[in-house]
PDB file with SEQRES, HELIX, SHEET and CRYST1 records, atoms N, CA, C and O in Angstrom:
SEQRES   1 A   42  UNK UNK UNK UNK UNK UNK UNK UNK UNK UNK UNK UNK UNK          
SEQRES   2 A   42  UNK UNK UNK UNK UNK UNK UNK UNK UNK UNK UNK UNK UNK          
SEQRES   3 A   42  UNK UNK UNK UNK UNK UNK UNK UNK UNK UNK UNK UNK UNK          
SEQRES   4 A   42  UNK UNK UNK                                                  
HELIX    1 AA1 UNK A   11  UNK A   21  1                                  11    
HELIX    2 AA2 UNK A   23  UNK A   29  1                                   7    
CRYST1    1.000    1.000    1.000  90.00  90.00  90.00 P 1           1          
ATOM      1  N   UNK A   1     -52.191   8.335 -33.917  1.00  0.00           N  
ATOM      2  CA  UNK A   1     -51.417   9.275 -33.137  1.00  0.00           C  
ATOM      3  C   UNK A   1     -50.032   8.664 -32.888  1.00  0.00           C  
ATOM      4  O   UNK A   1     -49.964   7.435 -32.910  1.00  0.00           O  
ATOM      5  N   UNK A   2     -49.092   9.266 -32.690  1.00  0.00           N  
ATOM      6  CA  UNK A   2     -48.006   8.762 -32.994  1.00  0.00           C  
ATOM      7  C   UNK A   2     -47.074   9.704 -31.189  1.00  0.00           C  
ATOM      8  O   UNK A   2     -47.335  10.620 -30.409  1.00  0.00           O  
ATOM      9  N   UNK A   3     -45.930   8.616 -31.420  1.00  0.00           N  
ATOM     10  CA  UNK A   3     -45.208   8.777 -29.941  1.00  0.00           C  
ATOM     11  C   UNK A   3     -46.162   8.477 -28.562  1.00  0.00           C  
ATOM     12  O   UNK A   3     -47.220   7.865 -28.711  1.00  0.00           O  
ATOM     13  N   UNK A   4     -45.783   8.888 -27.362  1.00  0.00           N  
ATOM     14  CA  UNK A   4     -46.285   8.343 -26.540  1.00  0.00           C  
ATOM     15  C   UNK A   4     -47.316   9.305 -26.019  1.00  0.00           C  
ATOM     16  O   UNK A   4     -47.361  10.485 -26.367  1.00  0.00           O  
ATOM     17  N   UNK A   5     -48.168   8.721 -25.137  1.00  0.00           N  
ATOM     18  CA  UNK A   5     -48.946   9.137 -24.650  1.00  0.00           C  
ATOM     19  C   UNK A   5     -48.597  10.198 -23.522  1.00  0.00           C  
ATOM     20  O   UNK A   5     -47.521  10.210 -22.924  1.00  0.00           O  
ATOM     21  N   UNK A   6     -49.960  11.359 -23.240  1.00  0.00           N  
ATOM     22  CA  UNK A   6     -49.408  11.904 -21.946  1.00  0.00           C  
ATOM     23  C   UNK A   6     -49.103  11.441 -20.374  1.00  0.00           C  
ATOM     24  O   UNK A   6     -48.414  11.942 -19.485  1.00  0.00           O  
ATOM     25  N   UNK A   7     -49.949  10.234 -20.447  1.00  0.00           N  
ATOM     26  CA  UNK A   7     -50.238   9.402 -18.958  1.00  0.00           C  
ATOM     27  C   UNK A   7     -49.778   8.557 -18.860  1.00  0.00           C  
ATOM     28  O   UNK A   7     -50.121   7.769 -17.978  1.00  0.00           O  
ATOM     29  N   UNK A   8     -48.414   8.198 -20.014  1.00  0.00           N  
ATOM     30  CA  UNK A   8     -47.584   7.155 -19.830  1.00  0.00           C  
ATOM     31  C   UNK A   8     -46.073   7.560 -19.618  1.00  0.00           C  
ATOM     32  O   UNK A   8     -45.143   6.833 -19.269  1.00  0.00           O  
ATOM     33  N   UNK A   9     -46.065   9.387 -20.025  1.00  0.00           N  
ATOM     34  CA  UNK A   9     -44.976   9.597 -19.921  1.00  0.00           C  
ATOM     35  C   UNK A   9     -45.409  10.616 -18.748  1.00  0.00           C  
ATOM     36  O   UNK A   9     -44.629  11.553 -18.580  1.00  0.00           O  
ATOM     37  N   UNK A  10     -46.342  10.573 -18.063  1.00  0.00           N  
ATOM     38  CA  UNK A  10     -46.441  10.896 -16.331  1.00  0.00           C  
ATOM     39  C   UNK A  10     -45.907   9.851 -15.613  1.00  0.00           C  
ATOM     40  O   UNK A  10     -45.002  10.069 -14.808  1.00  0.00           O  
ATOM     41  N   UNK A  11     -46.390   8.632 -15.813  1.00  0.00           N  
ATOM     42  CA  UNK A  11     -46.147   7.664 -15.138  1.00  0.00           C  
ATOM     43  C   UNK A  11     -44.734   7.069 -15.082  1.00  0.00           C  
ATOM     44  O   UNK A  11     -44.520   6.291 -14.153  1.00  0.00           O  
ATOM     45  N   UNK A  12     -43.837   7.300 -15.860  1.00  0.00           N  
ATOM     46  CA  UNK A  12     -42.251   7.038 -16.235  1.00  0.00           C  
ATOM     47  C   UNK A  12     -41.668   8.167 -15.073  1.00  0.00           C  
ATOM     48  O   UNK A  12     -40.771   7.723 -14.355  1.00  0.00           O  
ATOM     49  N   UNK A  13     -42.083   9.539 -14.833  1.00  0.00           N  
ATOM     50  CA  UNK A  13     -41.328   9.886 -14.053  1.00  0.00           C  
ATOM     51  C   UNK A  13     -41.218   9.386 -12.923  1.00  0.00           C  
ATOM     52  O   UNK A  13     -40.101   9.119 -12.480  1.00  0.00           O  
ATOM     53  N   UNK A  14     -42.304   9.160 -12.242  1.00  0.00           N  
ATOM     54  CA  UNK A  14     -41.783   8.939 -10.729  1.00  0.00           C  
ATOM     55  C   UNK A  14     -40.639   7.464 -11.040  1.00  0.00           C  
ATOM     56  O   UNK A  14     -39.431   7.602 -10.846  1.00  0.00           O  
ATOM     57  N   UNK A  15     -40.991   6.648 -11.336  1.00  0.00           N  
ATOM     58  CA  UNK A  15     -40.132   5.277 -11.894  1.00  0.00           C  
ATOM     59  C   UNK A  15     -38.416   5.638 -12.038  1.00  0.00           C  
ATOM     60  O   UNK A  15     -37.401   5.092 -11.605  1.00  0.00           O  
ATOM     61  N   UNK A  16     -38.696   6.903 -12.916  1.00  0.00           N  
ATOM     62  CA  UNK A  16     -37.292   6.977 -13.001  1.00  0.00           C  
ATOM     63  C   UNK A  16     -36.256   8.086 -12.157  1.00  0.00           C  
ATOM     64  O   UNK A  16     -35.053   8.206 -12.392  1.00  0.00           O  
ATOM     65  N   UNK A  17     -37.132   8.959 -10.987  1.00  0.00           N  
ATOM     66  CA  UNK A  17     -36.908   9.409  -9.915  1.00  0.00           C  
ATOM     67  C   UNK A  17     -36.499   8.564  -8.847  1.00  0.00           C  
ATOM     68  O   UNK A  17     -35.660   8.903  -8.012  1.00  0.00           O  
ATOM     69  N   UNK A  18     -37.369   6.934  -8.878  1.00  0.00           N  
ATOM     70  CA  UNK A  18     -37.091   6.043  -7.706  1.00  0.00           C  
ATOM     71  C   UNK A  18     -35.494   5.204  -8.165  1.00  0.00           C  
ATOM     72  O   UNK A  18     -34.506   4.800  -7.553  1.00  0.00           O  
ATOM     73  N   UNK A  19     -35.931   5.245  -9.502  1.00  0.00           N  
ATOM     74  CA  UNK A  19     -34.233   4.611  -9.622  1.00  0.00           C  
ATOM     75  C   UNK A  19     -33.375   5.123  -9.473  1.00  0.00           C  
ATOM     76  O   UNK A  19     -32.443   4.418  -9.084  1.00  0.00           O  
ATOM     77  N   UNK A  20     -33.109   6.463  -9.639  1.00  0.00           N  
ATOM     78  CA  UNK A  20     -31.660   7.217  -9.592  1.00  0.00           C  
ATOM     79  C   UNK A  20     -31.388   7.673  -8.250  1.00  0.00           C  
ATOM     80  O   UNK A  20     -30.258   7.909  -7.824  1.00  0.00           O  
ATOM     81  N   UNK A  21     -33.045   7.851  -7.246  1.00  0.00           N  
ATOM     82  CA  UNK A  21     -32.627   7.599  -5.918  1.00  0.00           C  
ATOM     83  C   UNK A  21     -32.311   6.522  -5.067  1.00  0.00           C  
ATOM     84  O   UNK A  21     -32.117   6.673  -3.861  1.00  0.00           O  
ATOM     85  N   UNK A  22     -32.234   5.108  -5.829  1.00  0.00           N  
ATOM     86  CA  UNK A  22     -31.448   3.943  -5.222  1.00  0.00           C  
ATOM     87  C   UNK A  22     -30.157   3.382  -5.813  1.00  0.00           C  
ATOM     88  O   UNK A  22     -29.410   2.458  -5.491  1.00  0.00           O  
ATOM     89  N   UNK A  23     -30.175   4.412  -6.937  1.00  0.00           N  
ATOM     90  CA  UNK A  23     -28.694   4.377  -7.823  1.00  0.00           C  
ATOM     91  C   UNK A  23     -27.975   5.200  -6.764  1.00  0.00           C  
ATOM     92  O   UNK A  23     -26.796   4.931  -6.535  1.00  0.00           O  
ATOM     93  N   UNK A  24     -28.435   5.946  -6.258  1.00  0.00           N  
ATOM     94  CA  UNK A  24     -27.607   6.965  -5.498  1.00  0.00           C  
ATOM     95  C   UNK A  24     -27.057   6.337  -4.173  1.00  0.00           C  
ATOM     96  O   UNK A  24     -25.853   6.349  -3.921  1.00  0.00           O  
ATOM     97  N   UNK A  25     -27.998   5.784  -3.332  1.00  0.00           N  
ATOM     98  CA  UNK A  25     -27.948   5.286  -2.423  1.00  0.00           C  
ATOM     99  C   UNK A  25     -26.905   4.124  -2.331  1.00  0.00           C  
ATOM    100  O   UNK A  25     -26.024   4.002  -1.480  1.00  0.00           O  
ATOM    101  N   UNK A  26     -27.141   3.422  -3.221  1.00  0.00           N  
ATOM    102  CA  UNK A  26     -26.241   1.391  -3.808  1.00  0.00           C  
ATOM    103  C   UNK A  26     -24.211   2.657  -3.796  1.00  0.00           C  
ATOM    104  O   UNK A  26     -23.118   2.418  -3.283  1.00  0.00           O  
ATOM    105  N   UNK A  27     -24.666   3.700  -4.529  1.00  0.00           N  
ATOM    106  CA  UNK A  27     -23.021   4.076  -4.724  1.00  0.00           C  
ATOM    107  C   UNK A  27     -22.671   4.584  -3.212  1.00  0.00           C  
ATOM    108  O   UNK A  27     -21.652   4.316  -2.575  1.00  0.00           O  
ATOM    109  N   UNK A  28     -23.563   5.231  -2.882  1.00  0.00           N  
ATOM    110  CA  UNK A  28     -22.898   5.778  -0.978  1.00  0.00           C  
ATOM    111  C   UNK A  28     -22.837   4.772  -0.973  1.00  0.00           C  
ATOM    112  O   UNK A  28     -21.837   4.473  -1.625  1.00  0.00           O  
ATOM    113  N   UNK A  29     -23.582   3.453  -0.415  1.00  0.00           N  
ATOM    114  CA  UNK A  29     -23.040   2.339   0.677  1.00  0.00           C  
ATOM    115  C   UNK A  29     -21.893   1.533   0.208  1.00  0.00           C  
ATOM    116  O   UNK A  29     -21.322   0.690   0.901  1.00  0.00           O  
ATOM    117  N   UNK A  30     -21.483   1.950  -1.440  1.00  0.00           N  
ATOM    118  CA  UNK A  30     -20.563   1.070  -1.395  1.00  0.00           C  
ATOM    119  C   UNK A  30     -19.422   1.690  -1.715  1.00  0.00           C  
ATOM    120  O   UNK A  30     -18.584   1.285  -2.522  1.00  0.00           O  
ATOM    121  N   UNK A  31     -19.401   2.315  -1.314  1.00  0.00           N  
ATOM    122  CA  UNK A  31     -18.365   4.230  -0.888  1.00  0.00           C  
ATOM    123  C   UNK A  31     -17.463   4.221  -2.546  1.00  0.00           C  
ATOM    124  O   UNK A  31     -16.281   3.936  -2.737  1.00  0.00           O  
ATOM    125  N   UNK A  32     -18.601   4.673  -3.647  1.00  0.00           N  
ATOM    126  CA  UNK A  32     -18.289   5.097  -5.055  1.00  0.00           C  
ATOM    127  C   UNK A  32     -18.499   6.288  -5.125  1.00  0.00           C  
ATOM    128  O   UNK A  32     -18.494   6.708  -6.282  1.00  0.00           O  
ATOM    129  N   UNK A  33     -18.655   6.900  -4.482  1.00  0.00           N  
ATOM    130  CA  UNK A  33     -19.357   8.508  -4.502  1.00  0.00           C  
ATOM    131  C   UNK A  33     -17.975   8.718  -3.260  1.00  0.00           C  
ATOM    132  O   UNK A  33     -17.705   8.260  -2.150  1.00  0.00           O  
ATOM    133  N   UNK A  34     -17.557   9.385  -3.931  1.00  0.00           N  
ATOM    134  CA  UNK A  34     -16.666  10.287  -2.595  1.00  0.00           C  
ATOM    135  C   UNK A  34     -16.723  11.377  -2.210  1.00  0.00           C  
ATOM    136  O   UNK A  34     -17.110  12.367  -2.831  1.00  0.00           O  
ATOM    137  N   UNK A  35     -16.314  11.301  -1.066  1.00  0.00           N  
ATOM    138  CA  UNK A  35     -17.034  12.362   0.172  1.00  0.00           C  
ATOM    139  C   UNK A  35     -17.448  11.571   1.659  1.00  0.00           C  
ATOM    140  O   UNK A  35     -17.240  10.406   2.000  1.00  0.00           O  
ATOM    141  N   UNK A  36     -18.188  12.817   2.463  1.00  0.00           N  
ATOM    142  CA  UNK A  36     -18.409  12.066   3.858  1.00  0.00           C  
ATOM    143  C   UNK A  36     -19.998  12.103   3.900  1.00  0.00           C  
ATOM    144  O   UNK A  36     -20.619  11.575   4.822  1.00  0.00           O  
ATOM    145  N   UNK A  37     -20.522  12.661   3.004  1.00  0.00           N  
ATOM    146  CA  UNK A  37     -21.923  12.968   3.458  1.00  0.00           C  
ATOM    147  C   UNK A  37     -22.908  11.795   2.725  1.00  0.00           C  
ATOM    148  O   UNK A  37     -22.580  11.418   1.600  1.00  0.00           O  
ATOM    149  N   UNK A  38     -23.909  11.318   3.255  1.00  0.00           N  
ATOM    150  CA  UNK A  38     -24.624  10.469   2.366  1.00  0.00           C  
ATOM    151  C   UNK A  38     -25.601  11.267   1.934  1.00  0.00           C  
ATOM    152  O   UNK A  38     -25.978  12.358   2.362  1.00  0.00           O  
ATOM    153  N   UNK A  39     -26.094  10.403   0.752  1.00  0.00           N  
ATOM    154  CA  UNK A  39     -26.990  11.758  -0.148  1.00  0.00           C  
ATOM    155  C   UNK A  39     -28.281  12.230   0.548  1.00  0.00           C  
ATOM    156  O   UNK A  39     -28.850  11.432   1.293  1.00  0.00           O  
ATOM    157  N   UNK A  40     -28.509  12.786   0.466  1.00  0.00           N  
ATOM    158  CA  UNK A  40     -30.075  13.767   0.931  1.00  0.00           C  
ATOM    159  C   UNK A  40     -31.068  13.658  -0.658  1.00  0.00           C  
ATOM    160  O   UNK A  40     -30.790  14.099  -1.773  1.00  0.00           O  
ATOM    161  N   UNK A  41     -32.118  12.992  -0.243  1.00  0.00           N  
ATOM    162  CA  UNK A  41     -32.717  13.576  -1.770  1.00  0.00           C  
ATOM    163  C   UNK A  41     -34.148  13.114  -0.832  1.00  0.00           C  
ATOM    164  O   UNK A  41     -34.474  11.995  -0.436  1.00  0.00           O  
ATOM    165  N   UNK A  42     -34.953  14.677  -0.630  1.00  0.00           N  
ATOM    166  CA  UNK A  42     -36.318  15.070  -0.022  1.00  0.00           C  
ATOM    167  C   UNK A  42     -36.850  15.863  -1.281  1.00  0.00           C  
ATOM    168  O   UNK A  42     -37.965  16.385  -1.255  1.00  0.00           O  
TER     169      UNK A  42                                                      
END                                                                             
């Protein structure tokens, strides 16, 4: 069988949900994102 599996490419999302929500976060605190609001991500 070839390419990836289904329960490995379940498991990649949350992983790559948690990174782009501390990618997000690292740019507010280090005021790269402009604007006044810090991000919301619920």
């Amino acid at each position: 069988m070839a390419g990836n599996s289904p329960g490995q490419n379940y498991n990649n999302r949350p992983d790559s949900a948690l990174g782009q929500a501390l990618d997000a976060w690292k740019a507010a605190e280090r005021e790269i994102v402009d604007g006044p609001l810090r991000p919301w991500l619920g």
